[in-house]
N, C-alpha and C positions, 0 to 999 in steps of 0.2 A: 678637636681637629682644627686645622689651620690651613695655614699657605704661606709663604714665602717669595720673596725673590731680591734680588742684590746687585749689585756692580761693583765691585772686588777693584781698582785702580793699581796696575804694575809698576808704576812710576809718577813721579811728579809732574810729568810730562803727557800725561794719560789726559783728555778735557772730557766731561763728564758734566760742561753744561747743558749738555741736551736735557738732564734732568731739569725739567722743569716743574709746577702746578698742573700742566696740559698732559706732559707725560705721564706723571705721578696718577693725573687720573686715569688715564690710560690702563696704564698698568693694577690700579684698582679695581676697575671693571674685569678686569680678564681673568682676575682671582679671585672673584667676591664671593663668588657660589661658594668657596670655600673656609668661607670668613667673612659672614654676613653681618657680625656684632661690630664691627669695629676695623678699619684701616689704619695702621701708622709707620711713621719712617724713623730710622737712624739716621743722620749723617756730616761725617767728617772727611775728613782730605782724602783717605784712604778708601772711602767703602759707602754703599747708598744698599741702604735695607730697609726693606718694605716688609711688613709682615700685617696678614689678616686672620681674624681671628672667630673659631666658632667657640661661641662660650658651654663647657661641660662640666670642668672642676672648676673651682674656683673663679665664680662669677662674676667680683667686685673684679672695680677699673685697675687695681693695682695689680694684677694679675694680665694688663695690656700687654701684646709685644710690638716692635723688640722689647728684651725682658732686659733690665741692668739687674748685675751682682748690686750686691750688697758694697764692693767696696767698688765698680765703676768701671770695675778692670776688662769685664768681659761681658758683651752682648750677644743675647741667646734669639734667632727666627726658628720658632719648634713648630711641627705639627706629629702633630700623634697623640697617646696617651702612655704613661707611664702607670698603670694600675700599682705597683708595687712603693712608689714614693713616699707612703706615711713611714711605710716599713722601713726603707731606705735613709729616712730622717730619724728615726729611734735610733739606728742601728748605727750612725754615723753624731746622735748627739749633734741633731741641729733641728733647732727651735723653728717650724714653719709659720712665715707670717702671713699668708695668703690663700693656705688653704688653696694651691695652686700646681701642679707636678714641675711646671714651667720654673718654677722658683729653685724647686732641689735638683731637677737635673741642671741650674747656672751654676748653685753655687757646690754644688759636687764637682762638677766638672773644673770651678776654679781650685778647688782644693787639690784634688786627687789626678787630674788630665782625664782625656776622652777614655782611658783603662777602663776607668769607672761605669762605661754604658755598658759591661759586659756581666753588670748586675742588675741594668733594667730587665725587667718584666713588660713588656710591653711594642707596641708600633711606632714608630717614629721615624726622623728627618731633622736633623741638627744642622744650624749654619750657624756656626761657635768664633765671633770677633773676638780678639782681644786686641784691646785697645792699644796697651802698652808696647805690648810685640808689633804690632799693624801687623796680626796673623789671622788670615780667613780660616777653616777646616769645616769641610761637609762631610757627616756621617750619617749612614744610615744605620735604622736595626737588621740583625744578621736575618732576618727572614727573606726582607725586601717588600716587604708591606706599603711602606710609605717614600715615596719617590723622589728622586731629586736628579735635574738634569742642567748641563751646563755647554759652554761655549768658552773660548777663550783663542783671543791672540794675543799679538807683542805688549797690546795696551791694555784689556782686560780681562777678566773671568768675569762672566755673567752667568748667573743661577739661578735656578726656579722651582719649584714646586709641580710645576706644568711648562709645555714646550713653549705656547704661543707666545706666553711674555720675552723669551728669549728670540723668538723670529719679529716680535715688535721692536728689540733693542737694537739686533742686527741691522734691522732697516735704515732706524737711525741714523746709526754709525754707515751704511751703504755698503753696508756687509752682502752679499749675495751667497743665498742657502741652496743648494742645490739635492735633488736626492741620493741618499747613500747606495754607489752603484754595489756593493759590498752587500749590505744588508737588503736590498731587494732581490739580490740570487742567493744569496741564505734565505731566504725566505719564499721564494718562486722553487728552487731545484732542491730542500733540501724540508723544507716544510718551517726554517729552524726563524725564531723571532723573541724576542725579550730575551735569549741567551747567553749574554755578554753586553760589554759597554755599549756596543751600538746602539745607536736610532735608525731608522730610515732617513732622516739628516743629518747629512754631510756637515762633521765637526760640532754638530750637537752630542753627547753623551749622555747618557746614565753613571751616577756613585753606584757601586754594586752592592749586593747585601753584605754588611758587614765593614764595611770599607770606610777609610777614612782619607779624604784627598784636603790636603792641606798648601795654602798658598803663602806666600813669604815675601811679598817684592815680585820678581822675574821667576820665582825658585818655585817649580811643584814640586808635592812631594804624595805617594800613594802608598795605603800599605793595608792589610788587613786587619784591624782591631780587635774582632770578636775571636774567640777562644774556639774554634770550630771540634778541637782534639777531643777524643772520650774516650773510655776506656771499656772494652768489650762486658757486656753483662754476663755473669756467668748465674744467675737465679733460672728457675724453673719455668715452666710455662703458664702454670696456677701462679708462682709469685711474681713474674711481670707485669702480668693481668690484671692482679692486681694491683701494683705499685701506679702503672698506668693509670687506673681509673681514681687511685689518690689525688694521682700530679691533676688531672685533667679536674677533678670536683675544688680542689684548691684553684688555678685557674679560672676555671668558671666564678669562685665565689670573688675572687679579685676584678672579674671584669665587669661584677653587674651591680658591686658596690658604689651604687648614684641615688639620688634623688631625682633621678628623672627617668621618665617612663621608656622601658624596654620594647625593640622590638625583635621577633625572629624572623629571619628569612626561611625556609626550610622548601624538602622534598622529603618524599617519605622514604628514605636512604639511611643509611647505618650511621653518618654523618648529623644528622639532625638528630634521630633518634638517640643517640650517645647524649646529643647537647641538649637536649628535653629532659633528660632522664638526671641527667649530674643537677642539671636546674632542678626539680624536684626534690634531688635527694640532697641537695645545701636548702632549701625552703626560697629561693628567689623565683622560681617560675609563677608565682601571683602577682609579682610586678612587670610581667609582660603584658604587656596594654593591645600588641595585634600581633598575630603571626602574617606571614607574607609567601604568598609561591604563586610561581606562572605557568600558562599554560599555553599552548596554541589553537588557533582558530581551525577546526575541521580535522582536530588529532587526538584521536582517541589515545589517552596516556592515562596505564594499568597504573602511574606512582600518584595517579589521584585519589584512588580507593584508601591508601597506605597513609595519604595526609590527611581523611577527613574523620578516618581510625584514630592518629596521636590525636587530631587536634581538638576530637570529641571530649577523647578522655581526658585529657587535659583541661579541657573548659576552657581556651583559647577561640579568643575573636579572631578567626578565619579570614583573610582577605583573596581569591584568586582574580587574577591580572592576566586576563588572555591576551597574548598578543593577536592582532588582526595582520590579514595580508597589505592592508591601507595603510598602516600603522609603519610597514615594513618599508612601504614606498615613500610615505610622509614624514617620516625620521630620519632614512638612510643618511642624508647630509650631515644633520645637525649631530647624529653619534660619531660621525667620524671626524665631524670637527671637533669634539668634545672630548675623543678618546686620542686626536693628534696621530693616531700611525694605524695599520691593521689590526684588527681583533677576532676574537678566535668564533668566527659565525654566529649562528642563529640566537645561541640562548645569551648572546652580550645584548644584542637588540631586545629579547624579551626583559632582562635584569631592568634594564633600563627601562623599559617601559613601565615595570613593578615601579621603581623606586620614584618614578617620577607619579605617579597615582598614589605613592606614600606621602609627598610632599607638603602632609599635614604637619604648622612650624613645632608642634609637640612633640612629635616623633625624630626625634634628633639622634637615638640611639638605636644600631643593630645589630646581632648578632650574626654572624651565618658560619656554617659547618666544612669552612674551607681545610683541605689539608691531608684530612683521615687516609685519604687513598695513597697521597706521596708517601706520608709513613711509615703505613704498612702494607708498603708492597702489594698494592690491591690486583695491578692489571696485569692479564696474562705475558703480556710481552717481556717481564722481568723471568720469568722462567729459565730463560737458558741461563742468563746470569746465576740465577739459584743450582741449578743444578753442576752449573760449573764448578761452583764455588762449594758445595757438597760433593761432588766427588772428589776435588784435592784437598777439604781441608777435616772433612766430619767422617771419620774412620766410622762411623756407625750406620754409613748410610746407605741402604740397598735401596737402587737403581729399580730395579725389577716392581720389588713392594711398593715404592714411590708412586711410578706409573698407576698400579692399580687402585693405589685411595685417590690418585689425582686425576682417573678416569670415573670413579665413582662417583667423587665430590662435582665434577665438573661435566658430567654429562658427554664426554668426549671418549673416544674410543682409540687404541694406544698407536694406530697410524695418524690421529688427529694428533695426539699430544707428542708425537714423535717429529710432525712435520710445524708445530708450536714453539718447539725448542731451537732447533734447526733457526726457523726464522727469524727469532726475539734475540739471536746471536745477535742481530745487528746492534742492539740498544748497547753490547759490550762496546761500542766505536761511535757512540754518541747519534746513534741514528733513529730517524723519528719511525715510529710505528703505529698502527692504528690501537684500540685497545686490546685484541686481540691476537696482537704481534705480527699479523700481515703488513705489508709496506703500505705507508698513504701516499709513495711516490706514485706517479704513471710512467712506467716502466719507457713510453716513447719517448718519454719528456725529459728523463732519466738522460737517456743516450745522446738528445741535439745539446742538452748542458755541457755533454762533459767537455769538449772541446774550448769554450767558453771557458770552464775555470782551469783549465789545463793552463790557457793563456796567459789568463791571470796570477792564477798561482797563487792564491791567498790562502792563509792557511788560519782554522779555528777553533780554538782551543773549547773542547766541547763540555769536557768534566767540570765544573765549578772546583777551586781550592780549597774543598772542604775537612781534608783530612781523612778521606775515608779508609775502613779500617778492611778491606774486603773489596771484591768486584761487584757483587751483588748490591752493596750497600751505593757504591758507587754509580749503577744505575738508578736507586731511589735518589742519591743526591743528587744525579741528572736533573729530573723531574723538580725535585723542591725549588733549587738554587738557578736553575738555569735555563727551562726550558717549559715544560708543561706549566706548571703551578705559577710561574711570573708572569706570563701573559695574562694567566688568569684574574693573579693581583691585582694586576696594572686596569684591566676593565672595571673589576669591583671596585677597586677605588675610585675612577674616575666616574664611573657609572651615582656610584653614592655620592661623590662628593660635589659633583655635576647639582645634585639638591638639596645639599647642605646636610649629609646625615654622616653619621661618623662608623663608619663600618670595623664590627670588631670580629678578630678570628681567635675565637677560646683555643680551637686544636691546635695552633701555630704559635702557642706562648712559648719562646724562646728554649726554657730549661724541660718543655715537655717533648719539642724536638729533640733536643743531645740525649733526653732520654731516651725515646725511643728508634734515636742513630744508633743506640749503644747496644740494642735488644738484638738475639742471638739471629741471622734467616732463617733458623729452622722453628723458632717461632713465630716468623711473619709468613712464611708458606707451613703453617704447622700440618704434618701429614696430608699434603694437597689443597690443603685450605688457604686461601690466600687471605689478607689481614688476617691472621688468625688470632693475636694478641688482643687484636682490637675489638674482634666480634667477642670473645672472650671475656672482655671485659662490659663489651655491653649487654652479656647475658646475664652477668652478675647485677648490675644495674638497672635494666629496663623492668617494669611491669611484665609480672607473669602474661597480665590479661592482653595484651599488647605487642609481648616479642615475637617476633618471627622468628619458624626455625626454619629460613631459607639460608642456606653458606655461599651457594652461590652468587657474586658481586652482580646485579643487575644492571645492566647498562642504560640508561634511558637514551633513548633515541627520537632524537626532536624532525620536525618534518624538512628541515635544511634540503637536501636531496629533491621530495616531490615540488615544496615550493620555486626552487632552483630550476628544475625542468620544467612545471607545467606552469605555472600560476603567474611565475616572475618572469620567466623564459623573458619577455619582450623589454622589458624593465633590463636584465643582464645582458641583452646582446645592444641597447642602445645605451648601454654605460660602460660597455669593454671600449676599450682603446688601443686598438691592434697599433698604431701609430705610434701612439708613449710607450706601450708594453718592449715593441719592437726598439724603438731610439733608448728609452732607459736600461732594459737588460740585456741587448748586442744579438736577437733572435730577429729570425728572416720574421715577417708579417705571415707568409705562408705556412709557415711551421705552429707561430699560435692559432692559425684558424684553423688546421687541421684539429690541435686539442679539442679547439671547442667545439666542432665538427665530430670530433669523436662523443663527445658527451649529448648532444642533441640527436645526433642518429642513431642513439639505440634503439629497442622497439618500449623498452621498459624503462622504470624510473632506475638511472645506474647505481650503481653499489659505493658510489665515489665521488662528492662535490668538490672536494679540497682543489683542485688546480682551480674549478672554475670560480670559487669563492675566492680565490687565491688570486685572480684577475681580476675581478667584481673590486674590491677592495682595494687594488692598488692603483686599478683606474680610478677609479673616482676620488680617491687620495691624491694621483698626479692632478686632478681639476682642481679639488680645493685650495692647496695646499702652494699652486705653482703657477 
């Protein structure tokens, strides 16, 4: 894992002395957590590339970046890992001299063009110079794991790895950032954040998963690279289950082939549980050196029973990382400078508190169990989509019967699952839901919005272009590519990379995605069972003495809510900023204080933090940040 960042020149006429020693250190500092082995630059008339480096494959200095080809032509700033690169150098008959991944994704990509990443295996961030052309291109892998955000006017493109070094260049230049009024009412009226190019900074972007944004002179150019297309699976529900749990033990066996010591993050989830158990059954789980999960202070949580089960039998060195409510108050700044925009509540602050009590320099590798649930369809709120999509397209499928294994399996009775349907319609239109398909709008808050974007009239293209083959499916790719599962990413990574450890997601290896985009929905809600492919497959897999036969998806619920009302109460209302809240999203001051007025005067702890976290957050991001 790595870091990068660049100054791209649109003309000759571009001045790019500011690059200085002073700068260059500058700009070193603000990346280093991410590449603590090593700082270095490229640079000619065209382009100024910094790239930092954490050493995992290929140790030796020749394996520094920027990376040159072999013949000169083209310079590679990579961060990621490319697990599948030996395989990719056999199969392509190229001799690796560095024992490096960095090395065959240069010299493939000068062979073959960026085409070629749509046979990596792995996480990554490409910023691919060619010399000859004076052509920049930033690519990401199709998941969106590894990040990359940019700027540009008449005179440059500046890119990064992270935002800050981009609001450093700006400055410079006497660029003035202001916040994105766009992306803070997607984000206040709609819950909606990491779902598209935007930032919360005005003319800052995101490369999206998959995408390749290439520069030319004055000329951009965008387009999608990766191959998103698949072709519907027509196997069984016994032979999915198991082709799944092949791709997923190959996988695993590519991502932990190192010489250097493993760690897990885990929860005692179906998620972990999968990636313990494939680990055992390839023979790699004795090179995990600790496992890792958190907890909170004064919360009693049933999924610690469930980790102290795997991690027993396993003979895994256990680590729990309680977050404390001090911890909560002593951090709050430093995570939101670290993470550069909002994050999705309580358990990012906990992540990060784990990883930074990880920060032993051994422990440089992790695993964790991201993914399982965007897959396979784990949360109730995809429901109506499923059902939609079984009554016009699966001639086999009784409605009535449905109901009853999915009132069985799920403890719900057929006016619950009737009024479940009903309301998870909304996620067909890109709408956020709680995980049980009720709205996480507040319905007041709902109503003073709409006049606001009536005005504005912006409009948001919600679905990712991923090809999907179905409506249902299209709601999972909601969640992976654009919405749930991005945010997600974006804190994991910054979270780990914040202390230098290189966070790996086995369930999100590229080709175990398209496979399981490809897998029938009557396999992913099999007879009321949601992930059903998936539990399926880790029944085949797990320890008898160990599996659970619970089907129901348990939700863990962190204390976000009581801390929010009782404990922090004084902490959140003298960090709200009815002021900025009011001048940045076009809302009377009266209107926000009634919100939070409604969540303080209940008589109990409410059923609902999200607006007010959703304030908590964006204040104190307009202080940091402005």
């Amino acid at each position: 894992m790595c870091g990068f960042f660049g100054i791209y020149n649109k003309s000759n006429d571009s001045d790019s002395s500011f690059v200085d020693k002073f700068f260059k250190s500058e700009i070193s500092q603000l990346l280093i957590h991410r590449g603590p082995d090593g700082c270095h630059w490229y640079e000619d008339n065209n382009i100024k590339l910094a790239s930092v480096r954490l050493k995992i494959t290929g140790r030796r200095n020749d394996s520094d970046m920027p990376y040159h080809s072999n013949s000169g032509q083209n310079i590679i700033g990579f961060n990621g890992e490319i697990y599948n690169f030996r395989k990719l150098a056999n199969k392509f008959s190229y001799e690796i001299k560095t024992d490096c991944d960095t090395e065959v994704v240069t010299e493939l990509i000068e062979k073959f063009g960026h085409n070629v990443c749509n046979q990596f295996e792995g996480i990554f961030a490409i910023a691919n110079y060619n010399k000859n052309e004076k052509k920049l291109s930033l690519l990401r892998d199709p998941i969106g794991v590894k990040p990359i955000y940019y700027f540009q006017n008449k005179d440059f493109l500046i890119f990064s790895s992270e935002i800050k070094p981009i609001l450093l260049t700006c400055k410079k230049l006497g660029i003035s950032i202001v916040p994105s009024y766009r992306a803070s009412i997607e984000y206040i009226s709609l819950s909606k954040y990491d779902h598209s190019e935007l930032t919360f900074f005005e003319g800052i972007y995101k490369v999206q998963p998959g995408m390749i944004i290439s520069q030319l002179g004055n000329s951009t150019f965008k387009s999608i690279y990766y191959d998103y297309s698949y072709e519907e699976n027509k196997d069984t529900y016994e032979e999915v289950s198991r082709e799944f749990l092949f791709k997923l033990t190959e996988s695993m066996k590519l991502q932990t082939q190192t010489d250097l010591p493993i760690n897990v993050a885990i929860s005692g989830g179906s998620d972990s549980r999968i990636m313990l158990s494939t680990l055992a059954k390839c023979g790699t789980i004795s090179n995990v050196e600790n496992s890792w999960s958190y907890s909170y202070q004064d919360h009693l949580d049933d999924d610690l029973a469930n980790i102290n089960k795997i991690t027993s039998f396993y003979n895994l060195k256990h680590n729990i990382v309680t977050l404390q409510k001090n911890d909560f108050l002593n951090d709050f700044d430093e995570i939101l400078l670290a993470l550069e925009q909002p994050f999705p509540g309580l358990p990012t602050i906990a992540k990060y508190n784990m990883y930074k009590k990880a920060s032993i320099k051994s422990n440089r590798i992790f695993l964790e169990g991201q993914g399982g649930d965007e897959i396979g369809g784990a949360y109730r709120y995809t429901l109506g989509a499923f059902v939609k999509y079984s009554l016009n397209e699966d001639i086999d499928f009784d409605f009535n019967q449905f109901v009853e294994q999915y009132s069985l399996i799920n403890n719900l009775n057929k006016n619950q699952i009737y009024k479940l349907i009903i309301n998870s319609q909304s996620k067909l239109f890109g709408l956020n839901s709680s995980a049980d398909g009720t709205s996480i709008i507040n319905e007041k808050f709902r109503m003073s919005m709409e006049n606001i974007q009536k005005k504005d009239s912006f409009k948001s293209d919600y679905f990712f272009n991923a090809k999907s083959t179905n409506e249902f499916q299209k709601v999972l790719d909601d969640d992976l590519f654009m919405n749930k599962l991005q945010r997600v990413l974006r804190s994991c990574d910054m979270c780990s990379m914040l202390f230098s450890k290189e966070l790996r997601v086995p369930i999100l290896a590229p080709s175990l995605v398209k496979f399981a985009r490809s897998i029938n929905p009557k396999h992913k809600v099999h007879n009321g069972l949601h992930r059903g492919f998936f539990l399926n497959a880790l029944k085949m897999v797990e320890n008898p003495k160990i599996h659970s036969s619970s089907k129901v998806k348990k939700h863990v619920v962190d204390p976000q809510r009581e801390w929010l009302f009782k404990d922090l109460k004084e902490f959140v209302l003298s960090t709200i900023d009815e002021n900025k809240l009011s001048e940045n999203l076009g809302l009377e001051k009266k209107q926000i204080k009634l919100l939070i007025n409604d969540f303080y005067n209940q008589e109990s702890t409410p059923n609902n933090s999200v607006l007010i976290w959703q304030f908590l957050c964006l204040s104190k991001w307009y202080e940091l940040f402005f």
